[in-house]
N, C-alpha and C positions, 0 to 999 in steps of 0.2 A: 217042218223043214224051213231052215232059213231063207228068206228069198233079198230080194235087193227092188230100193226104191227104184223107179225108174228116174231118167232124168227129166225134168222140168222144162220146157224151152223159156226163153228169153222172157216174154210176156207173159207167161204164166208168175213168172221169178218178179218181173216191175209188177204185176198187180197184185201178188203177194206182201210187197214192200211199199206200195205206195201208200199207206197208210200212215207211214213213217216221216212223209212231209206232212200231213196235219199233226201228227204229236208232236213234229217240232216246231210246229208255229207256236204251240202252248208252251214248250218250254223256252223257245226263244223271248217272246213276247216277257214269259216272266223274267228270266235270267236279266234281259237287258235294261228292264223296267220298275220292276220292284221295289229294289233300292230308290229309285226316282221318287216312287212313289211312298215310301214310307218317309223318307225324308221330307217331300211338302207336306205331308201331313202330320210333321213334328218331328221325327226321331231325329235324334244325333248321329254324328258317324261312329262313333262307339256304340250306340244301339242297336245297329243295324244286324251283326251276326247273330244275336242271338232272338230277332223278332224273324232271320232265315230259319231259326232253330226247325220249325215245323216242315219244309220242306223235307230235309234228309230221316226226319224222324219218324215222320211219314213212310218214307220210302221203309224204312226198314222193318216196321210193321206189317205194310200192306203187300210187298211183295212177294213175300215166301209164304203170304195165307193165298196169294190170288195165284202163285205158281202150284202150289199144292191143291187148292179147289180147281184151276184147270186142268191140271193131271187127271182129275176123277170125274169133269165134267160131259157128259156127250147131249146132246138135244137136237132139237131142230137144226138151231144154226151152227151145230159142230161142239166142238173141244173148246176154241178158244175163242171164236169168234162172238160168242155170246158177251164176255167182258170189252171185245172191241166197243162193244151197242153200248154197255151200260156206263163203260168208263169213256166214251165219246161225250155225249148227252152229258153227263155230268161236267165235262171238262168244259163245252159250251158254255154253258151257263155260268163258270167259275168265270170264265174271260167276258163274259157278260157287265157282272158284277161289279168285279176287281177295280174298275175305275171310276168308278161311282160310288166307293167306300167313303161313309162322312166320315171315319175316325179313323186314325191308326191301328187302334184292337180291333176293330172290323175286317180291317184290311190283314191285316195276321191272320183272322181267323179263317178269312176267303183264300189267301194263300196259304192254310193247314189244306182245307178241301180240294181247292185246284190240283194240289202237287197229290192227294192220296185218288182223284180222279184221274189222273195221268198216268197215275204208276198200275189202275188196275185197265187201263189201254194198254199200256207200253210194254208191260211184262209177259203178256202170253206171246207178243209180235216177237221176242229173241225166242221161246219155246217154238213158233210155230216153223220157223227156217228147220232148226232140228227136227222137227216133226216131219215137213215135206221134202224137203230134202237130203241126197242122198252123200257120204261122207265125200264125196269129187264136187259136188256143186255149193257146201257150205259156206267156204268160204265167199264164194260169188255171190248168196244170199247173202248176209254181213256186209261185204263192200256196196252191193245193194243198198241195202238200207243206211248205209255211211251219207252214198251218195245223195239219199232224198234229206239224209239229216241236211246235208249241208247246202243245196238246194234252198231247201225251208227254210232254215234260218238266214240265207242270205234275204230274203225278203222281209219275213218274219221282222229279224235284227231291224232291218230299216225300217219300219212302215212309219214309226213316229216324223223321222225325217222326209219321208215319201209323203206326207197329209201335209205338212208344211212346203215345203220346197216344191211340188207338182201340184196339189189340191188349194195352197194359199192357207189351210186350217191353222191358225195361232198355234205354238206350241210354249205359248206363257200364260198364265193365269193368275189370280188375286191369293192372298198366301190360304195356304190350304185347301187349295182349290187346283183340280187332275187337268193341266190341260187340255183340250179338245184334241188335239191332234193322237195322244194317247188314246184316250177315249174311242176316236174312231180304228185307231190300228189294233186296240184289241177287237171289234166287234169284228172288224173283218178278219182277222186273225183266227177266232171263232167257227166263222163261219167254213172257211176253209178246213180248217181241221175237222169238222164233223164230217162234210162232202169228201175231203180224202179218205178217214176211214170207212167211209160208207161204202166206197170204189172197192176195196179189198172185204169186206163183207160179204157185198153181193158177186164177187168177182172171182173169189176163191174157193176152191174145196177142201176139205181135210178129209184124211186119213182116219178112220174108226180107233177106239183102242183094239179091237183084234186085228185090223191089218195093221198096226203099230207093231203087234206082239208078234205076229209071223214073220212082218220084217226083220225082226232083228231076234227070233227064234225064242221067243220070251212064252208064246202058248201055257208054258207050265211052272214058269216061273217070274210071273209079275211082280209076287210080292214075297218077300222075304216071309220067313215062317219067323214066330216067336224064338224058336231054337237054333234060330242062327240068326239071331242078334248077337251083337258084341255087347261085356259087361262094362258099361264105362264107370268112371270113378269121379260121378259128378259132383261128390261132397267135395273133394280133394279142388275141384274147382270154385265153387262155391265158397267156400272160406278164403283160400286167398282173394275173391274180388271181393267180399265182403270187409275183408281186411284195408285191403284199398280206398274201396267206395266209405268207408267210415270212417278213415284215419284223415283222409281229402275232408270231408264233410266236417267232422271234428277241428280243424284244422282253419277252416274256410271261417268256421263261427269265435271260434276263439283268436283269433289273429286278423278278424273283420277282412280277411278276402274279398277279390274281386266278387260279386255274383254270377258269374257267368261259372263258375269253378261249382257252383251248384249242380248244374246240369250233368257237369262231367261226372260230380259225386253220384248224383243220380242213375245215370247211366249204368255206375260199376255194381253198385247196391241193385238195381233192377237184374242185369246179370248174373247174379248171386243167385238171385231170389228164383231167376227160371233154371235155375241147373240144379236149385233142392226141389221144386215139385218135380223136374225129370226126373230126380234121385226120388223120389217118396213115387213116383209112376214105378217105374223100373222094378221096386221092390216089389210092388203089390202086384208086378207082371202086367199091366194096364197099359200094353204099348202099340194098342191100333189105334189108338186116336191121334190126332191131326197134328195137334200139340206137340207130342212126343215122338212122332216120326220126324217132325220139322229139324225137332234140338237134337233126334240123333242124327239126322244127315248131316249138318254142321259138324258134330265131331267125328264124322266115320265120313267124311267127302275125300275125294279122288286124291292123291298125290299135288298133280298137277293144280288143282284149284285152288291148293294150299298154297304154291310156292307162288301162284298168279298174284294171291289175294295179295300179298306184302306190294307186289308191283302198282293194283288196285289202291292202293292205301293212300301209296305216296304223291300217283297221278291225278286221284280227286282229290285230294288234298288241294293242292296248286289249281287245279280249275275253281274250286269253288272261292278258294282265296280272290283272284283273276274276276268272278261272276259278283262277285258282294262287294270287290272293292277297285273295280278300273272304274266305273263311275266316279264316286269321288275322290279317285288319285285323279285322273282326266282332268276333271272340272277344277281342284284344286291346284294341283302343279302346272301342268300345262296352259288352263286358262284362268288362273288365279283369282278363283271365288268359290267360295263357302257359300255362296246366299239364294238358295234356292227359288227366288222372285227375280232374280239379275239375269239380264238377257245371256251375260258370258254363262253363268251355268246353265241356262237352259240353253243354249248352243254346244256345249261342252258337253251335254247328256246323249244330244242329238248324236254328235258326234261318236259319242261313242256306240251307239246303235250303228253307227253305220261301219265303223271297226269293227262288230261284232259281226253284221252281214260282212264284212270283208272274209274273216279267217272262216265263215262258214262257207265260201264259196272258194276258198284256196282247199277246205276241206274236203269240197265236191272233186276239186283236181286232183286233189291226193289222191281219194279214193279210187281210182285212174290209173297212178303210179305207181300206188303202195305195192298193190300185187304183183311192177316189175322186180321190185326192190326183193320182195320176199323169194321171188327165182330166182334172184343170183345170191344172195347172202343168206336167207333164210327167216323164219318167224320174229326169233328174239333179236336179232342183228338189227333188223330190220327195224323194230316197234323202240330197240335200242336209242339209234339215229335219230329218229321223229322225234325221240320224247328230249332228246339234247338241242333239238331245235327249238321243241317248244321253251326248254331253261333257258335258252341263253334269248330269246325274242322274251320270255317277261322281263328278264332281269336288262332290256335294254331300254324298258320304256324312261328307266331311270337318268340316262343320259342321252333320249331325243326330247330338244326342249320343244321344238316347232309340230305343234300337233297335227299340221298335214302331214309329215312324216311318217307316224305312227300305222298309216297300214301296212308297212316294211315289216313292223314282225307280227302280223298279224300272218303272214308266210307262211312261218315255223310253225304259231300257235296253231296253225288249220292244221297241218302236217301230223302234230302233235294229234291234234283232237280227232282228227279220221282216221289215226292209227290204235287210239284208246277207243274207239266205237268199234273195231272190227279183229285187228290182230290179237287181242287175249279170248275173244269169243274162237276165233279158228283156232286158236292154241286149247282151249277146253271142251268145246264143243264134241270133241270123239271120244272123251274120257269119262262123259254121259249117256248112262241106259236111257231110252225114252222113254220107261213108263214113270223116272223120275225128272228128265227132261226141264218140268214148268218148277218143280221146287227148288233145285240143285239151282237153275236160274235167279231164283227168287235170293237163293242164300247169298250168292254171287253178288247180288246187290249189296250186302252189308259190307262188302268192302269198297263198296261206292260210298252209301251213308255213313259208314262209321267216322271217317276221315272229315267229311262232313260237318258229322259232329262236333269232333274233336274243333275244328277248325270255327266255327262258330262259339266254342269254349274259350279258347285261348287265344285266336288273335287279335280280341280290340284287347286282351289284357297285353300281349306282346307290343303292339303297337305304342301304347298306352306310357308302358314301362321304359322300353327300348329306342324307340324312334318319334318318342314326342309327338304323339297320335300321329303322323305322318301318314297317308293311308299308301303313298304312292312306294313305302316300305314293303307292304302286304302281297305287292306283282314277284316284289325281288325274293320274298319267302316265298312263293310260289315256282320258283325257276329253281330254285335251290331244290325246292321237294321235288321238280322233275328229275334233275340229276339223282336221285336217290333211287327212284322210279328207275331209269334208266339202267344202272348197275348193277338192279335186283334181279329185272328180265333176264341179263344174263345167267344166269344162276337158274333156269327154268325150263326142267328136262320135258320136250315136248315130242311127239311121233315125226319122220321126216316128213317133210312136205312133199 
């Protein structure tokens, strides 16, 4: 018989989510610094998208294996909580690292592992809300964890600023050389992220998988029988991206293409190639393994997750644009230098660390609001608004010239960003069984990454082409792909609130 979670109070709800300010000390810490950081250590601003390459590439490997292994995992320390331990520790020591890289390929390679130790932290904490929480207090978990996102990185975003300007620590150094004040704002950075998810480790309880399945009256049907699988038509898929991915490839080599158009080739031929072994599983009836559960939740996922994913596509698109290239649109437009040893750009980076804690802590306030906003207008109206706030604050960095100005639309941008952390999760979150909860989550991510990608392909070649490498163009394609975002949510038939 079905029964119902009970509710959670307040503190049981923060120490469930406080976890969520140490993972984003790591991802503030990278987002705001990385670029920094591959650029003294050599790269061009056209290099820079495609040495992020491993970031999202990552992500979308690692987190539909670590939602699908936490779906089946129970121990000692629970369901999910066992990859909080492993992808903590791991993620420490990435932030360890990271600034003490002699070489640029080093430093790529520290940020492949950082970013695929983050995502096997990050990914069970959106399953674990769904798990303890009951479909009235979801949402509240989500805005929850919006809030420590933005918390975190408000400090997170500064520290480099906060070692110089409070601590005195230089934040210049000799060419090729991290400066110190980086240096120390990841170690502390670090540190803090392991101690916060340690708080929700030892802090929290989960739920068994059989009171998961009583919950939500699942007892006798956790898992789909073979004979009630759908037959998908993965060849039919499979060929047209092979078609694609080959024709791009062919293309790329015979008319000397950018190389960045490589990856995308790569991408679509790799796509191909996992929808003919799901087609050669399928036939040979082979379909409890891991593999093949993963590629058919993808094609047999919820309504809803579909119409989210387009909104998904076009939202990280514009953030990751925004996270790879305000540094040097900043440094460049506004404080007019290219030269990674000049005091102006390392003032200019600083700066923009502390734009970045700006909109993370206009995102703390959103998280605050948003929920009023969704009472009176509703989910998509709501995530509507935010994300037209966030287009029109990128596309304004283009006409403020005076860079103290600039935390103006960092407003929007937080608005923006606390509403893409929470409002598509409340909008899908009831449209998921939880014994498939960690993977359905995990898929959900590929419409984070994909965009990702995509956007690491194609915009130093757009920039390149279109705006005379210009980087501070890359904010305004960013604002543009919010608007797109924003259109689509409408279009996205959700439960009433």
């Amino acid at each position: 018989m079905e029964q119902q979670k009970p509710n959670l109070s307040f503190w049981q709800i923060w120490n469930m989510c406080f976890g969520f300010l140490g993972i984003q000390f790591g991802f503030a810490l990278q987002n705001g610094n990385v670029s920094r950081i591959f650029q003294t250590l050599g790269a061009s601003v056209d290099d820079i998208p495609i040495l992020w390459v491993a970031a999202p590439l990552t992500g979308l490997i690692v987190q539909p294996i670590i939602g699908y292994w936490s779906d089946k995992t129970w121990g000692r320390l629970g369901r999910r909580r066992p990859f909080f331990l492993y992808g903590a520790i791991l993620t420490t020591l990435s932030l360890f690292i990271m600034p003490n890289s002699p070489t640029l390929w080093i430093a790529a390679g520290v940020l492949w592992i950082m970013d695929a130790s983050i995502n096997v932290t990050m990914e069970p904490f959106r399953a674990l809300v769904g798990d303890n929480l009951n479909e009235k207090q979801r949402a509240t978990g989500y805005s929850m964890q919006s809030f420590f996102i933005g918390i975190g990185a408000i400090v997170a975003s500064a520290l480099p600023w906060m070692m110089t300007n409070w601590f005195g620590i230089s934040n210049t150094a000799g060419e090729g050389q991290i400066p110190e004040s980086v240096k120390f704002a990841f170690y502390f950075g670090g540190a803090i992220l392991f101690f916060a998810v340690m708080w929700t480790i030892i802090k929290t309880k989960e739920y068994s998988p059989e009171q998961l399945a009583q919950f939500d009256g699942q007892l006798n049907s956790t898992h789909e029988t073979n004979g009630s699988l759908k037959i998908i038509n993965y060849a039919k898929g499979a060929m047209i991206f092979a078609i694609l991915g080959g024709g791009l490839l062919a293309s790329v080599f015979t008319f000397e293409l950018e190389k960045e158009l490589y990856l995308l080739a790569a991408l679509l031929l790799s796509f191909a190639m996992v929808q003919l072994i799901a087609g050669f599983l399928q036939n040979q009836q082979r379909v409890n393994g891991g593999f093949y559960q993963v590629i058919y939740d993808v094609f047999t996922m919820p309504s809803t997750m579909r119409q989210l994913a387009v909104v998904q596509f076009f939202s990280w698109f514009a953030l990751f644009a925004m996270w790879i290239y305000t540094t040097s649109a900043v440094t460049s437009f506004h404080y007019g230098s290219s030269d990674v040893t000049s005091q102006a750009y390392n003032d200019g980076a600083d700066w923009v660390g502390v734009l970045f804690a700006a909109y993370n802590g206009f995102a703390a306030l959103a998280a605050i609001v948003i929920p009023i906003m969704v009472k009176r207008i509703g989910l998509a109206k709501a995530h509507c608004v935010n994300l037209l706030l966030g287009a029109g604050s990128l596309m304004s960095f283009m006409f403020i010239h005076q860079p103290q100005m600039l935390w103006l639309p960092m407003v929007g941008v937080g608005f923006a960003w606390a509403s893409i952390l929470s409002l598509p999760y409340a909008m899908l979150s009831n449209s998921l069984p939880s014994h498939k909860m960690g993977v359905f989550m995990g898929i959900f991510n590929f419409f984070i990454v994909i965009p990702q990608l995509l956007a690491a392909s194609i915009l130093g070649l757009i920039l390149r082409h279109l705006f005379d490498n210009q980087p501070i163009y890359a904010l305004v394609i960013g604002g543009v792909s919010f608007i797109f975002a924003a259109v689509s949510v409408l279009r996205v038939k959700t439960t009433a609130v």
